[in-house]
N, C-alpha and C positions, 0 to 999 in steps of 0.2 A: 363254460370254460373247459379246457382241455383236461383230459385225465389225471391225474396227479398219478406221480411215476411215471405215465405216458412213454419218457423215455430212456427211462432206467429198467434194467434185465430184473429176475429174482439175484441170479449172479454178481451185479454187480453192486446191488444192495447191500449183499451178503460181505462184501468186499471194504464198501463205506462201511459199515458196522466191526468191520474185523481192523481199520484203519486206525478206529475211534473206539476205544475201547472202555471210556470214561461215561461215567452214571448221566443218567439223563437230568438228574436233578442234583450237583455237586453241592449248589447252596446248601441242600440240607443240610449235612455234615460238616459243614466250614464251621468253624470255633468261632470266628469275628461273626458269621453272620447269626449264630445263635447265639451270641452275649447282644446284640441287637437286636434279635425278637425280645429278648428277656425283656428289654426296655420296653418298644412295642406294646409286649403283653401287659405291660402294667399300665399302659396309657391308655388300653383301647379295654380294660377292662377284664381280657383274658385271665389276667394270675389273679383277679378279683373272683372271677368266674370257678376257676379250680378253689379257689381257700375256701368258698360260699358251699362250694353246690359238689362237689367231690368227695366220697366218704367212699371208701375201698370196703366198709367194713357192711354195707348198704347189699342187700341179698340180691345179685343178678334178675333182670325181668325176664320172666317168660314169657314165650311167642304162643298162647293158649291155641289147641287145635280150634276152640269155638270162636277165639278173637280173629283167627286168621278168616274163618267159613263164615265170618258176619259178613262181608264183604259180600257173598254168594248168596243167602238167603236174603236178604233185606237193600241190598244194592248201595250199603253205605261204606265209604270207606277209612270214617273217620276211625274208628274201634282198633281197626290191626294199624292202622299211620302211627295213631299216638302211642302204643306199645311199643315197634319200631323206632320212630324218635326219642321214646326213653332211651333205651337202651343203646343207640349211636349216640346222643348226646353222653353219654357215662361214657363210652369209646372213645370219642374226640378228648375230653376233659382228664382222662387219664393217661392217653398216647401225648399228651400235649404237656403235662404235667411230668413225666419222666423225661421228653426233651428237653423242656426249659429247664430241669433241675428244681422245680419246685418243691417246697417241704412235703407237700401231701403225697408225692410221690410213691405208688407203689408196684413194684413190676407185676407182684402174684396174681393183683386186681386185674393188670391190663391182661396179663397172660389166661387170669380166667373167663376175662368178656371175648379171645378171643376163641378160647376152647368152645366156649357154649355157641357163637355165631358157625363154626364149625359142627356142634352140635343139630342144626337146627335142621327138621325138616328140607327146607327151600330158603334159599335167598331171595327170591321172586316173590315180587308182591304180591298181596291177595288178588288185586281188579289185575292181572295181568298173568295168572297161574297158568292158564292154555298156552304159555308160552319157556320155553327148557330156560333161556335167556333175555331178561327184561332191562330197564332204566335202573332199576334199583339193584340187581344183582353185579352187572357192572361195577358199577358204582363202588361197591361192598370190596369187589373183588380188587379194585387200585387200590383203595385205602388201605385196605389190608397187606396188599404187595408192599405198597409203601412204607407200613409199619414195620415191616420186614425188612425190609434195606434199610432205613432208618437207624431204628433200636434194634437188630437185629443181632450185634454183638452183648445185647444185655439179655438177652430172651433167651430159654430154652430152647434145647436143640429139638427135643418134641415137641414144643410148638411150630417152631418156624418151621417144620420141615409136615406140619398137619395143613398148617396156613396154606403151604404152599402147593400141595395135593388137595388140596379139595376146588383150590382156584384151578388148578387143572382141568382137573374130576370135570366140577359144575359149569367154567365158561372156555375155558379151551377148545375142550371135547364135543362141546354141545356146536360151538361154531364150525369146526369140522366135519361135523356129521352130514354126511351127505342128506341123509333121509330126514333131518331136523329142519323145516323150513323156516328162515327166523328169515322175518318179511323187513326187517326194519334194514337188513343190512345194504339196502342199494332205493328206502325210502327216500324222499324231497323232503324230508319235516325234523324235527330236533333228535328224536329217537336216530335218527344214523349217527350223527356227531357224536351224539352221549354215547350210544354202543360201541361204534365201530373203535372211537378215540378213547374210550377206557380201556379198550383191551388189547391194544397199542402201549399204552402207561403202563399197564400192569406188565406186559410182557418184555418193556424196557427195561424192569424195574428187577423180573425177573430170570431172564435168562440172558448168559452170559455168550453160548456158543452162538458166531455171526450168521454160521447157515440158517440154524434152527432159529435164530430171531426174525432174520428174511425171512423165512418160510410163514412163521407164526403172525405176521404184520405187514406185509408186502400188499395181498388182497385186503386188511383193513383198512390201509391207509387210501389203497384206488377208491373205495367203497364211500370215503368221505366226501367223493367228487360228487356225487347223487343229491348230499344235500346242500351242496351248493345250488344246485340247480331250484332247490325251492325257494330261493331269493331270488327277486326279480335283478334283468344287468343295469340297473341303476343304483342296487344295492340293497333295494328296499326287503324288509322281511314280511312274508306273508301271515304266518303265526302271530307277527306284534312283538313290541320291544320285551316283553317277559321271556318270553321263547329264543328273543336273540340273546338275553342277557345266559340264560338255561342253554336252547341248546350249541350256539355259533361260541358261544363261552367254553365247550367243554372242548369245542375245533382248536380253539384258543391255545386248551394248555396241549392238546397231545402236540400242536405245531412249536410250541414252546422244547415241548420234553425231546421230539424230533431231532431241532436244529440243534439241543445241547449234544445229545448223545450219538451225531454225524459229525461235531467239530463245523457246525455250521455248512457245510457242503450240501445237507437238506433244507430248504427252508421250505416250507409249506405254505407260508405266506406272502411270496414271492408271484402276486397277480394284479393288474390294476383291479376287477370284480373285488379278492377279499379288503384290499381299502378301501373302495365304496361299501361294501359292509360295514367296516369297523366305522364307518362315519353316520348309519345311520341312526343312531338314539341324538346326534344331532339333530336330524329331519323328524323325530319324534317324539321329540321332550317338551313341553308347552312349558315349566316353569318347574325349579326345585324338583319336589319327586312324581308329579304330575304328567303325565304322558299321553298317546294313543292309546285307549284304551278297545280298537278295533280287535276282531276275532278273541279267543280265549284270551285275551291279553288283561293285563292290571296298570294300576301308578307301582311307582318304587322305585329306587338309584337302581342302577348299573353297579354289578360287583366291583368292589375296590380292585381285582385282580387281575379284569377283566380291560378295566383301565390300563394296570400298570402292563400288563402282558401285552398287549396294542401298542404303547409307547416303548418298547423295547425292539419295535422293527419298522412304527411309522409311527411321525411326530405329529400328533392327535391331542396335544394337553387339552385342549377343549374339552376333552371326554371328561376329567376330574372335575369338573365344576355340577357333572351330574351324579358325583357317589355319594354316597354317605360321607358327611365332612365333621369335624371337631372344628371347635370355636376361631382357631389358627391356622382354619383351609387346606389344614392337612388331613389323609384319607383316613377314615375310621375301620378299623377291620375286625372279622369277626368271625368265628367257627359258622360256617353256614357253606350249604350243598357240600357238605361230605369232605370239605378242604383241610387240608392236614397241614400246616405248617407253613405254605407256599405264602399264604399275604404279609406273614412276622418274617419270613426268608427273604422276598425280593424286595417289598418294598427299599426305597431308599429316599423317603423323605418329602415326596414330590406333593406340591400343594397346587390346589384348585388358584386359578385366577380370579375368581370372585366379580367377575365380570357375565353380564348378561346377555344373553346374544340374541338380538333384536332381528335378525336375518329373517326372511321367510326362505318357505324351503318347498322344492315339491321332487316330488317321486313319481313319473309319469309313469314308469312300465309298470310301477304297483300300484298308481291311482290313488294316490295320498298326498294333500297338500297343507303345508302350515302357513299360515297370514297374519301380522300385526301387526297394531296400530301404533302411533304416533307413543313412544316411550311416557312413560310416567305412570303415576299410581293408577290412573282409569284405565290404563293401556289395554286393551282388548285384545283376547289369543283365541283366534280359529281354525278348527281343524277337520278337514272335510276326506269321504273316502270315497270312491269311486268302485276299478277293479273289478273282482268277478265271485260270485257267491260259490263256487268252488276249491277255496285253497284251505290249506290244513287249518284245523278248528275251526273252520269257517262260521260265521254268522252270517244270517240275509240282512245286510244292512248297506248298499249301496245309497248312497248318498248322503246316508249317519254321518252327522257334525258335532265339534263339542264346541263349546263356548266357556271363555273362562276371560276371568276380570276381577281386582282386586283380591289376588289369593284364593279365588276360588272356582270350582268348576258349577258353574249356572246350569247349564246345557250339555247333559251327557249323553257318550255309548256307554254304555250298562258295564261292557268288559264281561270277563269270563264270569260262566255262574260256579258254583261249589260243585266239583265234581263227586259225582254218582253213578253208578250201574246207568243211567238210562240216557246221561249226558253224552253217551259214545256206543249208542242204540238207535233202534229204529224211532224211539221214541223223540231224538235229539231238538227235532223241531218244535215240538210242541211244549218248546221250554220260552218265558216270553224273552230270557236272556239271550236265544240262538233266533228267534224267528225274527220275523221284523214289526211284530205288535210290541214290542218292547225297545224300540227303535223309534228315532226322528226321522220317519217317513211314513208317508202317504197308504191310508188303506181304502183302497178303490172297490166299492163294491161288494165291500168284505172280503176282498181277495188282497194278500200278502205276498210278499217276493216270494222267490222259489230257489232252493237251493241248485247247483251245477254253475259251471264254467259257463255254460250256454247263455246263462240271465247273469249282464256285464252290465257295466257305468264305462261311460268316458269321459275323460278329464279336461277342461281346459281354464287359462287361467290369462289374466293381465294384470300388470303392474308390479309382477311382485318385486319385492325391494325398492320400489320408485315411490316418489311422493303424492300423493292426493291417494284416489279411493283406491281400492286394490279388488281383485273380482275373481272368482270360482266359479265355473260353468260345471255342471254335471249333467249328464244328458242320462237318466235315470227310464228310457222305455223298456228297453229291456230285459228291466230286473223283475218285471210282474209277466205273470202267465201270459203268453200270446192270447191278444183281441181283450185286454183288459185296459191298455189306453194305445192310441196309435198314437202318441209323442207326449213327454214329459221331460222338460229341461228347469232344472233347479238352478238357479243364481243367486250366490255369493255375494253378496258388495260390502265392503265395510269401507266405511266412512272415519280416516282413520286418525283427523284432527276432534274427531267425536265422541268417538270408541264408541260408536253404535254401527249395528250389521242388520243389512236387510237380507230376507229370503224371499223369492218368489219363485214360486211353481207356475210353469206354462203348459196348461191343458191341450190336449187335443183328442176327443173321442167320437169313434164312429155314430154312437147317439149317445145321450147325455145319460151321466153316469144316475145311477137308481140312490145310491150313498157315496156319499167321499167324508173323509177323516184326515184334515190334517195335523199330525200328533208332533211334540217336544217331550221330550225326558227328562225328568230330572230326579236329585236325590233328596232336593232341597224340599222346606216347605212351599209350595205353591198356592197362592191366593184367587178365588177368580171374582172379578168385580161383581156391584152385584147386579147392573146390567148386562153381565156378563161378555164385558166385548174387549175385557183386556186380563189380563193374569198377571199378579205380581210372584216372581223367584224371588225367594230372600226375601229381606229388608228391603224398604225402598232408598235407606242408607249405604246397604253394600248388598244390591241386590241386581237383577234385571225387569224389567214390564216387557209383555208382547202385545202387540198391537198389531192387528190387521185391516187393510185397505177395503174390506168387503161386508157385507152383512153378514153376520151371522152368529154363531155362539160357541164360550169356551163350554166344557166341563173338563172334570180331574178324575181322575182312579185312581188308587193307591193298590199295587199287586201285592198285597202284605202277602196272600196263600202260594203264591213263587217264590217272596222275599223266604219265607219258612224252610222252603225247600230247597234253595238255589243260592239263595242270596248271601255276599259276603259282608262280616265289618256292619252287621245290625244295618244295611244301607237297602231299602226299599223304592224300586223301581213307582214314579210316582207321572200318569201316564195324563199329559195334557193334551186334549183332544181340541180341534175348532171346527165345527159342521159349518159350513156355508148354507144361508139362507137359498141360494138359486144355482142351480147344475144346471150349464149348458154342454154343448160340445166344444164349444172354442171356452177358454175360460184362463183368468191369472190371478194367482192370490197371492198376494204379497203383506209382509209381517215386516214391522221395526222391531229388534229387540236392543233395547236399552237403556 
């Protein structure tokens, strides 16, 4: 898509800004709109949250030099997260608690969690300290601007005027620095949006003169053009709906905070590309919170905010029926990524349709397709990937499908493992969550896809949204090291007055393969008969059976020693393998699962 700004001066930025002289974020301050969070907060659990879990009188945590250097010695990062999350979660609960006027209310508290975050060595997270400016420092630095506009006539003036030098100090200056190489700032991946769009916010939030705010946000806002470019122009997100919720979400609000504080004469969201964006956890949702779990990705709703933010410049209601909902379809909201006020500020009221959306959907330039069957309780959701073992947090998993049926996922992608020192290492593949031994595909020979752009799938498909069978071609040669098969095409078919789905793999190799392995995944328990020629997922009440057209034999593995290391939510990657009796060079194995 074209450069944002493209054609606007620094000049005439500086112009719109001096036009528009009104806060980026007015809601906050509005009187009506905060006796309506008040409400809000007590529906959705907020002023529960402060009365419970709020004690001003609770000793500040500290950010221990050894909790932070655990991170570096041992490659884990849960040790400084959770010290970190203490200590914002006390931030949120007491900045939140003086806005709403809550009785636990105490300024000295908020003013002292904001001295000691001042205090702190780094804002910069531990797995990320080779860097002056990170995700998490960002982050720090709006909240805190915002705390500042906010309550900023209840704060001391040495606070607010520390707050607001050190956000200088630490992410200003650092993005100015010529000799500061900060890689993220003209990235394809969520790190642009989070960086480049916090310090946009923060800088709206903080400086008043028009020049000096052009000067300060002019190159951030162009910079955000980059990770557009890491969604495909269908819309599709390469990182997976986590990362779009994370980081196209944070595109979200600075295009929000933008168009307030231009008088609407900027809109950033003003492209047909960012509406096929905001449509894709359509193309990606399988059911409730259930989704792609393709590359680092997880299940989980779409921010409530993220929603309402989308619907306030394209009419997308459909997006609500994927958030977090209360028993009355209306949005649930919650202190969560660093949000300070904005989901008790804008929402107004808007309820999910409670309606299902039985559509299929496919994503050609990202090579992602969803298929389903015939509505009703058996109704079967397929979802297949294609694409290219090269995009940000990639997995090697071209051709990886999930199968879900009855409220549940039978046939999974693994999704992202528990990040560590070596998850974003040389070590990355030798994770079975990243490789593709831990993936529903094919291991030839004992050789496994290979990561880069170069090993692709391509997608094709018939019928979708039409009645009778519906069909996923994936042409999967590709994705394994050259002279490992000369042709492999995978097919889709689902039978959709059945809700059962066939796969078949179509061989072709120069001479007949020495081993093949065709593998399924799952999380469930798995049964293998004890002829071994079929496998039960599940119950055979709410389960799936595999059955193949060929001779030959299941076995199981369960990666409990990955599950340890990687694994999320106690869920152990449980690795159903089928060896075929006889390898030819021409060969087709095909499997019913249902």
């Amino acid at each position: 898509m074209k450069m944002l700004l493209r054609d606007i001066t620094l000049e005439e930025l500086s112009r719109i800004f001096d036009r528009h002289p009104e806060s980026s974020t007015p809601f906050l301050k509005d009187p009506s709109a905060i006796r309506r969070a008040k409400r809000l907060a007590k529906k959705n659990g907020v002023w529960d949250d402060i009365t419970e879990n709020l004690d001003p009188a609770t000793d500040i945590p500290v950010i221990k030099r050894s909790d932070f250097r655990h991170y570096q010695r041992v490659g884990d990062r849960t040790l400084p997260q959770q010290k970190d999350s203490e200590r914002l979660k006390n931030l949120l609960l007491a900045a939140h608690a003086v806005w709403l006027g809550h009785p636990k209310a105490h300024i000295d508290y908020l003013q002292d969690l904001l001295w000691a975050y001042c205090d702190n060595f780094t804002w910069v997270r531990a797995a990320h300290e080779d860097r002056s400016v990170d995700l998490g420092s960002v982050k720090l630095a709006t909240l805190f601007a915002e705390i500042n506009f906010v309550l900023g006539d209840q704060l001391e003036e040495e606070v607010t005027k520390r707050v607001d030098t050190e956000i200088r100090r630490r992410i200003f200056d650092n993005f100015f620095n010529p000799a500061d190489f900060l890689m993220w700032k003209t990235v394809r991946m969520n790190w642009n949006h989070v960086c480049n769009g916090s310090i946009v916010r923060a800088a709206l939030h903080m400086v008043r003169d028009p020049k000096y705010l052009a000067s300060l946000t002019y190159h951030a806002i162009q910079h955000l053009t980059y990770a557009h470019d890491g969604f495909t122009d269908d819309g599709g997100c390469e990182e997976g709906p986590s990362y779009w919720g994370f980081g196209f979400g944070h595109y979200l609000y600075v295009a929000h905070a933008v168009h307030h504080r231009t008088g609407g004469e900027l809109n950033l969201m003003d492209d047909p590309k960012i509406e096929r964006i905001c449509q894709y956890p359509l193309a990606s949702n399988i059911a409730g919170k259930y989704r792609s779990t393709f590359a680092d990705s997880g299940h989980g709703y779409i921010p409530s905010r993220v929603a309402i933010t989308i619907n306030e410049f394209y009419d997308i209601p459909e997006l609500y029926d994927l958030c977090p909902l209360h028993n009355d379809g209306t949005l649930q909201l919650a202190l969560e990524d660093h949000s300070l006020m904005h989901d008790l500020a804008i929402y107004g009221g808007q309820k999910a349709k409670g309606k299902s959306n039985d559509l299929d959907y496919i994503l050609e330039d990202l090579g992602q397709v969803k298929i389903k069957g015939k509505p009703g309780k058996k109704q079967m959701t397929v979802m297949a990937i294609a694409g290219h073992n090269g995009v940000p947090h990639n997995h090697n998993d071209i051709g990886s499908f999930i199968v879900y049926r009855e409220g549940k996922i039978h046939l999974v992608d693994p999704g992202g493992p528990k990040y560590r020192k070596a998850t974003f290492g040389p070590q990355r593949y030798e994770i079975p969550y990243c490789n593709s031994f831990g993936h529903s595909v094919p291991l030839i020979n004992g050789r496994m896809q290979e990561k880069g752009s170069q090993h692709f799938g391509t997608l094709a498909t018939e019928n979708l949204n039409g009645e009778g069978n519906k069909q996923i071609v994936i042409d999967m040669t590709n994705a394994y090291p050259e002279g490992t098969v000369d042709r492999l095409i995978r097919t889709f078919t689902l039978e959709s007055e059945k809700s059962a789905l066939t796969i078949q793999d179509e061989y072709s190799f120069a001479r007949a393969p020495k081993s093949l392995e065709e593998v399924f995944i799952t999380f469930e328990k798995a049964t293998v008969a004890r002829n071994r020629k079929s496998v039960q997922i599940g119950t055979r009440t709410n389960g799936v059976q595999i059955v193949p057209n060929a001779d030959g034999a299941f076995s199981i593995e369960r990666l409990t020693e990955a599950a340890k290391l990687d694994g999320k939510n106690n869920e152990v990657i449980t690795r159903i393998s089928f060896t075929p009796k006889k390898r030819n060079k021409h060969m087709t194995l095909r499997f019913i699962i249902g």
